[in-house]
N, C-alpha and C positions, 0 to 999 in steps of 0.2 A: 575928336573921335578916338576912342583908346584901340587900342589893336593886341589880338593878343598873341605873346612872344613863343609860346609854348609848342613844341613841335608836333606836327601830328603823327601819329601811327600808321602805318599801314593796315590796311584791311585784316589780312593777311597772321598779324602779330596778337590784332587785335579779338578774331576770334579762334584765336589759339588759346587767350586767357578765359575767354568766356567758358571754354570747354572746358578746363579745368577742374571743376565745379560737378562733385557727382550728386545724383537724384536718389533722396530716400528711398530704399526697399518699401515696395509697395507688394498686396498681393496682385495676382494676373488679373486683368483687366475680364477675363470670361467666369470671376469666382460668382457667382450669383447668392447675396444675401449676404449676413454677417460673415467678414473675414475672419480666416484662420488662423490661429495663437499663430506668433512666431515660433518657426522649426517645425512645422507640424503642416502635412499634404494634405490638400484637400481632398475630397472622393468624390467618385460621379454617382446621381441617383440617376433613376429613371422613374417618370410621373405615372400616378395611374389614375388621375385626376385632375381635373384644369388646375391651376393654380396660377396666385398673381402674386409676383416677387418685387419690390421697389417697384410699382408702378406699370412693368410688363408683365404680361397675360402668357402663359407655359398651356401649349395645349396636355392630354392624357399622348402619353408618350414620349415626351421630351427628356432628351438626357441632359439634365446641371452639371455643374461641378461645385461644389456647395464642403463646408467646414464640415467634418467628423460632426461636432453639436448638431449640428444644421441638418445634417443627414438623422443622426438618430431623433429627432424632433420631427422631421416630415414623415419618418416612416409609423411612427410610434402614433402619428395623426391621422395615418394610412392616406399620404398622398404621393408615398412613394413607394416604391416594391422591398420586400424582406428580402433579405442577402442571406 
């Protein structure tokens, strides 16, 4: 039976290295529909129309937070209000 020699770490060491390790910039997990270029704010519409985004259903009235494009696109479709 081989054994192995090698010491162990503490808990403690060991998820001090894991942490380490930082997470790509992503956009905010509430952007709804195509993400927004890098360096550039999203905007919020407001629906004036059902509409269905990736798969969930926006009743008339819902406020997005949706890409500059993304805004000028829904409104331009009129499913969202003119600014």
């Amino acid at each position: 039976m081989a054994t192995n020699s090698t010491p162990k770490k503490p808990a403690a060491d060991a998820a001090a290295e894991e942490s380490t390790e930082t997470a790509p910039a992503l956009p905010a997990p509430d952007v709804v529909g195509p993400p927004p270029p890098l360096n550039v704010e999203p905007v919020t519409v407001t629906l004036v129309h059902h509409h269905t985004v990736d798969g969930t259903d926006y009743p008339p009235g819902a406020k997005l937070l949706v890409s500059p494009e993304y805004a000028q696109r829904l409104r331009g479709q009129g499913y969202a209000t003119q600014v």
